[in-house]
C-alpha positions in Angstrom: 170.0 116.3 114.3 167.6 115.8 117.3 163.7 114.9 115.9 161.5 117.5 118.0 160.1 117.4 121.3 156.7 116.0 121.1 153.7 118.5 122.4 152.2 117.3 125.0 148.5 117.1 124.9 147.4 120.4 126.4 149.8 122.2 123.8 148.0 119.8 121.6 144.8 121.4 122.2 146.0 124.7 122.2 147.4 124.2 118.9 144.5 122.8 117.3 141.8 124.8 118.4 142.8 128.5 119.9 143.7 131.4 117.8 146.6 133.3 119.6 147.0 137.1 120.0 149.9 138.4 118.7 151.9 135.4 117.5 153.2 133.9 114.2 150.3 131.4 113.6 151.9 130.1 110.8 154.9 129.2 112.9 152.7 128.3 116.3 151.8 124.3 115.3 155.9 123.9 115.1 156.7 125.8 118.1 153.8 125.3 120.3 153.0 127.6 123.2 154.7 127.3 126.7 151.6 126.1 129.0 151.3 128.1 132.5 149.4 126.3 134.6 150.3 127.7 138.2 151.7 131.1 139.5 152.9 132.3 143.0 154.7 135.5 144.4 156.8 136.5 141.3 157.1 133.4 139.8 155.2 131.2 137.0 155.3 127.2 136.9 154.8 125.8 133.3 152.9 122.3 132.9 156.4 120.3 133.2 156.7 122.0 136.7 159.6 124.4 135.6 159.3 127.8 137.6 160.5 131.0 136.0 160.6 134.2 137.5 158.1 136.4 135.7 160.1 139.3 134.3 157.7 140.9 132.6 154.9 140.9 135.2 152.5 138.8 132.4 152.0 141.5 130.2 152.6 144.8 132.2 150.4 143.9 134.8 150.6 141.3 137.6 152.1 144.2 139.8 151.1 142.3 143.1 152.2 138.8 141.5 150.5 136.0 141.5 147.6 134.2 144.0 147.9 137.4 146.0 145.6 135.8 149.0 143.4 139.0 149.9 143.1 139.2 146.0 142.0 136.3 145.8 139.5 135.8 149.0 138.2 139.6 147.5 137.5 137.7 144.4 135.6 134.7 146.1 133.9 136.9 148.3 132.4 139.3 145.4 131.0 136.0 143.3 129.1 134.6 146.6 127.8 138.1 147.0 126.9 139.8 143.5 128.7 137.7 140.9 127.3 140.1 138.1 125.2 143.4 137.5 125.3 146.1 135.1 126.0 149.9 135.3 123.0 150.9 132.4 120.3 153.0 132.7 121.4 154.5 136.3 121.7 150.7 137.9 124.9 150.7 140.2 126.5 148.5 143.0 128.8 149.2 146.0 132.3 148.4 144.5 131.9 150.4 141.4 130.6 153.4 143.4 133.7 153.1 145.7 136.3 152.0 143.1 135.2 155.6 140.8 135.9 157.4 144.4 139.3 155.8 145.5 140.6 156.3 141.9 139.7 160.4 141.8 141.5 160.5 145.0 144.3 158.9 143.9 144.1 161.2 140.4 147.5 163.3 139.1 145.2 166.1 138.4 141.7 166.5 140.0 139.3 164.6 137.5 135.4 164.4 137.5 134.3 160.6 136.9 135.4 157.2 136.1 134.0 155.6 133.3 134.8 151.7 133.2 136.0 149.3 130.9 137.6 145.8 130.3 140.8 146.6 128.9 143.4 149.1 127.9 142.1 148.8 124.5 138.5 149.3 125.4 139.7 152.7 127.5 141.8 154.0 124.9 138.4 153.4 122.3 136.3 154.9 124.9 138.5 158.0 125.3 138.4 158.5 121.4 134.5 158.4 121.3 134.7 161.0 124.2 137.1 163.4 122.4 134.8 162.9 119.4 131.1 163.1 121.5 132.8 166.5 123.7 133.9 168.8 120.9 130.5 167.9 119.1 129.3 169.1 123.2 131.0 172.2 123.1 130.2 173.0 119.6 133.5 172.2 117.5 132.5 169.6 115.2 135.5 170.3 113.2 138.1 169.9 115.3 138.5 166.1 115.7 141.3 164.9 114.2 143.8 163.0 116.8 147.8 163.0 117.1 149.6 159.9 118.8 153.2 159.1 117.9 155.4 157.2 116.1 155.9 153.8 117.9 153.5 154.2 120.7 150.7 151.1 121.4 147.4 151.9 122.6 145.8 148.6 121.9 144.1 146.5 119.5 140.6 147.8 119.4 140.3 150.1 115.5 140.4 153.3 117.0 143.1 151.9 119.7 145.2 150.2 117.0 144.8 153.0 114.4 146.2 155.1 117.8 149.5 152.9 118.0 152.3 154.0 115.9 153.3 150.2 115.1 153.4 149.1 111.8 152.5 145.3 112.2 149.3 146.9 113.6 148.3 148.3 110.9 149.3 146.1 108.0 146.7 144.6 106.5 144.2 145.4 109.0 143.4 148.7 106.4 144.4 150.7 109.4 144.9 153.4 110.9 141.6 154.9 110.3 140.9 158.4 108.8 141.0 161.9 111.8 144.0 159.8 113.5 147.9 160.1 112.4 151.4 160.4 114.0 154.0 162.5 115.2 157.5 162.0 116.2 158.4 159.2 118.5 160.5 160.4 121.4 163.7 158.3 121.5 166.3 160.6 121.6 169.0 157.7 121.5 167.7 156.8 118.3 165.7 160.4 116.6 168.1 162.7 118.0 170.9 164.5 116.2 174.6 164.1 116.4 176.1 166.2 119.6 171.9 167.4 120.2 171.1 167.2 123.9 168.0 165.7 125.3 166.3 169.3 126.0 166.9 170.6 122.6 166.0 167.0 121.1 162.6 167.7 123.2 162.5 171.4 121.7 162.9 169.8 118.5 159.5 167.7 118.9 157.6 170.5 120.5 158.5 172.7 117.5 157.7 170.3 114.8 154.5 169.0 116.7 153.4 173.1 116.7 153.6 172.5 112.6 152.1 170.1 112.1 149.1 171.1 114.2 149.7 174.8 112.5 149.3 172.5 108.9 146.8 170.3 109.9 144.6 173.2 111.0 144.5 174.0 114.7 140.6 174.1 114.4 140.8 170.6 113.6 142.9 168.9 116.2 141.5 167.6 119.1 143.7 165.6 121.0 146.8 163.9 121.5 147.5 160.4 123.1 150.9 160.1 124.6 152.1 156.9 127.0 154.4 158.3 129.9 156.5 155.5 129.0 156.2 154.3 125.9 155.8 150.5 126.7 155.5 148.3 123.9 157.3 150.6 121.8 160.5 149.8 123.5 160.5 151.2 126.9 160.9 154.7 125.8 161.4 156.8 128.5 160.5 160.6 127.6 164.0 163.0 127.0 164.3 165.7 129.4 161.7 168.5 129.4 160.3 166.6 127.1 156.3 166.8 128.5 156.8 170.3 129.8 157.5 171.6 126.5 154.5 169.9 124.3 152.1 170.4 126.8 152.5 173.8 126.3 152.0 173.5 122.7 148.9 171.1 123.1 147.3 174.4 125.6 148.4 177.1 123.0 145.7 175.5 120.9 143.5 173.9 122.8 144.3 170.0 122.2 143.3 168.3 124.6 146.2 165.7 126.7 144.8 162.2 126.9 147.4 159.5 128.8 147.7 156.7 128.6 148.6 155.0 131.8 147.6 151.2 130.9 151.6 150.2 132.2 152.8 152.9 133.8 150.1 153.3 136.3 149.5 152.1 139.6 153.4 152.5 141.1 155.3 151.1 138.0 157.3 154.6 137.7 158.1 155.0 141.4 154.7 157.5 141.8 151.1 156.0 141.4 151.2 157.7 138.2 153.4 158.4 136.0 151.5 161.4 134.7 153.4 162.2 138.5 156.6 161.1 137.6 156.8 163.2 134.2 154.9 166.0 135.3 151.6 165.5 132.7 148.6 167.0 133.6 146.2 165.1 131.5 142.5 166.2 130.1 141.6 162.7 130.0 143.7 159.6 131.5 143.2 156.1 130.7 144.5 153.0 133.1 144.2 149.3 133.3 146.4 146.0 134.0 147.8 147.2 137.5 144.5 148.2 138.8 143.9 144.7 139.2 147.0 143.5 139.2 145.4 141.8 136.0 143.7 139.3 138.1 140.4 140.2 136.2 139.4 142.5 132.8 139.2 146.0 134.0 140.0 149.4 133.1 138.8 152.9 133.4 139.2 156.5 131.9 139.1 159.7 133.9 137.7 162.5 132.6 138.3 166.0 133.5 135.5 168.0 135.3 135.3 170.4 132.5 135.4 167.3 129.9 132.5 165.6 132.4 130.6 168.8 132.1 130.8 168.9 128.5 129.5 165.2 127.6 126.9 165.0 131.1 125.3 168.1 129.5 125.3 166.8 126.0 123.9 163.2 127.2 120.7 165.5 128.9 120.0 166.8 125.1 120.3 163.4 123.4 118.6 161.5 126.3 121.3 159.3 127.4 125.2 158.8 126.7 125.5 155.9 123.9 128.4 154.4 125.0 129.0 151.2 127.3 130.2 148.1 128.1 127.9 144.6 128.9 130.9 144.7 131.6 131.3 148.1 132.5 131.7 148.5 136.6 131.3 144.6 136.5 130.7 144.2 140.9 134.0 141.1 140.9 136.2 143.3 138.5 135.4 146.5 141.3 136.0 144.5 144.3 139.1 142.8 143.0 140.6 146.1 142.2 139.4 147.9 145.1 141.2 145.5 146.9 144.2 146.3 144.8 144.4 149.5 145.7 143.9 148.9 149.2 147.1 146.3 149.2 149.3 149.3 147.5 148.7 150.9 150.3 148.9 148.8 153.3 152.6 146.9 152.1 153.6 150.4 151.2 153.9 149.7 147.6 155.5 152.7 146.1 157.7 152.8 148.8 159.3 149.7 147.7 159.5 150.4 144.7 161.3 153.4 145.2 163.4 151.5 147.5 164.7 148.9 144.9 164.6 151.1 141.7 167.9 152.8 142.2 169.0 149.3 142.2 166.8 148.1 139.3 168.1 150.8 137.2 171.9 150.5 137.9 172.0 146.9 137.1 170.2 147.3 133.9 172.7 150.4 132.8 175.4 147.6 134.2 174.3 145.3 131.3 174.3 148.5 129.0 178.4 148.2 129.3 178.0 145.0 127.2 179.4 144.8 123.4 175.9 143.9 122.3 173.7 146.7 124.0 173.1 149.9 122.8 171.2 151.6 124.9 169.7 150.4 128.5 166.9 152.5 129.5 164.2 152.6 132.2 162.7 154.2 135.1 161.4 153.2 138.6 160.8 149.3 137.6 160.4 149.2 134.0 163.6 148.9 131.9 164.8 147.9 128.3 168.1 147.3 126.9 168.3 147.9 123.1 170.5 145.0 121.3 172.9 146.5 118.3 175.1 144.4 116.1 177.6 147.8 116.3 178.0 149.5 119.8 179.9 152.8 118.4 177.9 153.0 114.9 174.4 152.0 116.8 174.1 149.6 113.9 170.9 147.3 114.4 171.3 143.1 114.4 170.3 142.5 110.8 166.3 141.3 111.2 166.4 137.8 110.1 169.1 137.0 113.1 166.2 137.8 115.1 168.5 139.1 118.1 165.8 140.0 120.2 163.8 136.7 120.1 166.6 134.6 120.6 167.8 136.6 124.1 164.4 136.1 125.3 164.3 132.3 124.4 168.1 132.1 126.0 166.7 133.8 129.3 163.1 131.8 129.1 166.0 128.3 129.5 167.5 130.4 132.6 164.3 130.0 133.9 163.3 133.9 133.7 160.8 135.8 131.1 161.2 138.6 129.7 160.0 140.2 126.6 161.7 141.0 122.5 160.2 144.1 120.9 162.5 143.6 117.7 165.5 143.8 119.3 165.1 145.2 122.5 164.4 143.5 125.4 162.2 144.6 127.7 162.1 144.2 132.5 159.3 144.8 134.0 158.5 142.7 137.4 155.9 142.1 139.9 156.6 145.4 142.1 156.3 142.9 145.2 160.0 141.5 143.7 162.2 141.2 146.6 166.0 142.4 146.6 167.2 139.2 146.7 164.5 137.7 143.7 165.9 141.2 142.0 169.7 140.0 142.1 168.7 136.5 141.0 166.8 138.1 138.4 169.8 140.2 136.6 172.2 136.8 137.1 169.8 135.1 135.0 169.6 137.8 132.6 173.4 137.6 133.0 174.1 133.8 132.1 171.2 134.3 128.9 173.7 137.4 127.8 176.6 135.5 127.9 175.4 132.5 126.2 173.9 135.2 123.6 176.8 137.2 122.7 179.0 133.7 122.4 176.7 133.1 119.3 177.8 136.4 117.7 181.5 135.2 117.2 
């Protein structure tokens, strides 16, 4: 048996002294952490000098890839000129005012501000405050309790987390909190009936989300949180008809739409939105990661003008709005995603992506033809392919085989990343990704398959 590879002194330090995010601490002084140290175009270089291609973008978010130049001369530029200022007590500076304009131009629906944050999390929080402070505004202080759904992820934060329909978020965190629950998740290859098609699967959950807001009291609901996508969920992608039919509910009885476009956002679905692309018209929309590319912490929530009426006129009887962030409208953060949004434009962003996605999508339902996938789903350039032990029964890998895990470790050795949500993998690339870096990208994926599925016997 071979002894172990030694850490080298920067994993070392990591292991001794940081606390990660969302990994198996007990586990992480064996294992150690892979150590990025550069990054360019769609690639990552780890500290031994190996380059992968970064399949999932970092987390959702380095749509524009990595050391984008004018990103990164935007970002030198701000710190010589205003490295930091605050958005309190009616203080402002030039990229925050100009960043709140450019994104209510680019808006699904026509919105009234921008509020500013740091992170998904932090908008997601903000926007259940806001749903809170407005039906206190408009004099329904009853009617706050919030829906989300089975499997979805809002973040971390204990509104966001209680928001997230995961179960490793909640355990032993004493989560979720009181006022927020779930409803059904969505995934009609797994939730829907034998022989039930997508549109009656998606009349299904219309019907039994009308219930459950008919039992929970529809004096009491106030909103409910829905991802276009459902992202770290497993790359759900909504069944047909799906939005059009529980929007309608959500209007019957005035709950208001909050989405949540953290990944899908900023071209990921093939529109700058994909409140677009699934034809949402949200109350209240919360983005993040691709408005700067996640180059630096920001994030903001759009509020509706009749929402902004609401909580402006509520802040003038109370003398000021409680809520903010230290970082809120931070002048770098502004002018690194202005610049963002001015790069979408100029290289015709959503363009390309509409360009290669037909492309992206039939190579990942390519892979779906495999023994071991169940299900390959995705839109524009986000995909996921669902591993299964049983193709015809959609039996699941038994758990401690950790099917998912080990894919992801076989493709991270073919020098690509991509990312296990139990057992299904999930694609989603810098948008820059070229043809070519796409095809190398599925051939990796390819050899880690094959290696994979060898293992099964």
């Amino acid at each position: 048996m071979n002894a172990p590879t030694p850490h080298t002194l920067l994993a070392q330090q990591d292991i001794s002294a940081h606390l990660h995010p969302f990994t198996n601490l007990a586990a992480h002084a064996d294992v150690g952490p892979l150590v990025i140290t550069r990054g360019d175009g769609i690639h990552v270089i780890d500290e031994q000098g190996r380059r992968y291609i970064e399949g999932m973008s970092g987390l959702w978010c380095s749509s524009l890839g990595f050391s984008h130049p004018r990103l990164v001369a935007a970002g030198i530029e701000a710190l010589q000129t205003l490295p930091y200022y605050h958005t309190f007590n009616h203080r402002s500076n030039p990229p925050v005012a100009q960043l709140a304009e450019k994104l209510l131009a680019l808006a699904p629906v026509p919105m009234g501000r921008v509020f500013f944050a740091n992170s998904g999390s932090e908008a997601n929080d903000s926007a259940v405050k806001m749903v809170w402070y407005y039906h206190n505004a408009i004099g329904k202080p009853g009617k706050k309790k919030i829906l989300a759904r089975h499997k979805a992820y809002h973040g971390v934060t204990v509104a966001a987390a209680s928001l997230s329909g995961l179960p490793t978020n909640h355990r032993d965190f004493d989560l979720p909190i009181d006022r927020i629950s779930h409803v059904d998740c969505p995934h009609h290859y797994r939730f829907g009936l034998p022989s039930e098609s997508e549109e009656d699967f998606a009349t299904r959950l219309a019907d039994a989300l009308e219930q459950r807001i008919l039992a929970e009291g529809p004096d009491t609901v106030a909103a409910f949180f829905a991802e276009p996508v459902m992202g770290a969920g497993g790359v759900i992608v909504p069944p047909a008809t799906y939005f059009a039919k529980i929007q309608a509910v959500l209007r019957k009885y005035e709950v208001l739409l909050v989405a949540d476009e953290v990944i899908c956002g900023f071209g990921r679905t093939g529109a700058m939105f994909g409140s677009t692309t699934f034809g949402m018209q949200p109350d209240i929309l919360t983005c993040a990661k691709a408005l700067s590319s996640g180059y630096v912490p920001i994030s903001a929530v759009m509020v509706s003008p009749a929402v902004h009426a609401a909580i402006a006129a509520n802040s003038g009887k109370i003398g000021t709005f409680g809520h903010g962030y230290t970082y809120s409208g931070h002048p770098v953060a502004c002018t690194i995603a202005l610049e963002t949004l001015r790069v979408y434009e100029d290289e015709h962003i959503l363009e390309h992506v509409q360009a290669l996605a037909p492309g992206f999508q039939a190579r990942l339902r390519a892979l779906g033809q495999r023994a071991s996938v169940g299900e390959a789903r995705g839109v524009g350039l986000i995909g996921a392919l669902e591993l299964v032990a049983d193709k015809a029964s959609r039996q699941s890998f038994a758990p401690e085989l950790k099917a998912g895990p080990r894919l992801a470790q076989l493709a991270q050795e073919e020098g690509l990343i991509v990312r296990a949500m139990g057992d299904t993998v999930a694609l989603c690339p810098p948008l820059i990704i070229s043809e070519a870096e796409l095809g190398e990208l599925f051939a990796r994926l390819e050899r880690a398959f094959g290696r994979f599925e060898a293992t099964l016997g």
